[in-house]
C-alpha positions, 0 to 999 in steps of 0.5 A: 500500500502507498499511503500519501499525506496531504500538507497543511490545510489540504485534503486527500483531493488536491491535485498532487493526491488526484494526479498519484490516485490515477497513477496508481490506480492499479494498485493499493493507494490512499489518500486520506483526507486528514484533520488539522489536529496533529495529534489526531491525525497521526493516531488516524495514520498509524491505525491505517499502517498498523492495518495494512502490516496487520494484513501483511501488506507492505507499505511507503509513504509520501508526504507532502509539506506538513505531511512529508514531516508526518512522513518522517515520523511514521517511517521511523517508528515503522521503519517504512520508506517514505518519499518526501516532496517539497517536505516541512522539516521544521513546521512549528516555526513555518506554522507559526504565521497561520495561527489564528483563522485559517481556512482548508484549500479544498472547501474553503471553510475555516479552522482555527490554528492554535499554539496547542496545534503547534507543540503537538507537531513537537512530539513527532521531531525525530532526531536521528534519521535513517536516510535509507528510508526516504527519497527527498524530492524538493523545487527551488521555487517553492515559495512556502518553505525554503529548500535548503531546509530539507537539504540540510536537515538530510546532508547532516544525517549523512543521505546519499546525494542520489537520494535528494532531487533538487529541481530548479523552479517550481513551487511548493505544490511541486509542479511537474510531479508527474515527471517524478514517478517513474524514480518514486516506483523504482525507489519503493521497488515497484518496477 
């Protein structure tokens, strides 16, 4: 199973979870629609993992933004291979700013952000990274989260570069994601 976690105010239906959902197609792929409460939806993605390595499937991750974080901490407590696209690596200082109302990409509608939202991301930090597990995909353009974050976090724990793909432009939506698949299966040994 490939499970795929959305990023910050997004949802199981944005355009990186449709584009991979028809990719995938074929075989077992979900991407749930997560709340906003970390802490909830960390419980609600181990219940899925848990789940499928109960039924003996195996299973790697995606995230993306605040879900390639999640993606970092749920790979290292079930040892998973996780890929992580334009990935948040230190969400309480970039969550910082959207404190107060915000609103979800999907509908529109609105939640409210709080500094309690903030530190439960703390209890996910994980400290010694086991780079083996992760292909990290991230565009200089990405106008959310600097790229160099996520380089550096990964350089210091000692990831092969042909493990880390920086591309030129883009954004933080990751344009051209497409364009990546064919690496994403080889990395989870699909083809």
């Amino acid at each position: 199973m490939i499970l795929y976690i959305h990023g910050f105010g997004s949802s199981g239906k944005g355009s990186k979870a449709l584009k991979l959902r028809e990719y995938y197609h074929n075989q077992s792929f979900l991407a749930p629609t997560l709340t906003h409460i970390p802490y909830l939806a960390i419980e609600t993605l181990q219940e899925i993992i848990e789940y499928a390595l109960y039924k003996g499937e195996e299973v790697s991750l995606m995230g993306s933004s605040l879900g390639g974080y999640m993606a970092i901490y749920l790979s290292h407590r079930y040892n998973l291979k996780a890929v992580l696209i334009n990935p948040s690596t230190k969400p309480t200082q970039t969550l910082h700013k959207a404190l107060g109302l915000t609103h979800h990409y999907y509908d529109l509608s609105q939640f409210e952000w709080t500094n309690q939202h903030l530190k439960m991301l703390e209890k996910y930090k994980v400290e010694k990274i086991n780079t083996s597990n992760f292909l990290l995909l991230v565009q200089k353009g990405d106008e959310t989260i600097p790229y160099q974050e996520a380089v550096k976090l990964f350089e210091r724990s000692g990831m092969d570069a042909s493990q880390m793909i920086i591309d030129e432009g883009g954004n933080h939506s990751y344009e051209n994601i497409e364009s990546k698949f064919a690496l994403i299966d080889r990395f989870f040994g699909l083809k």
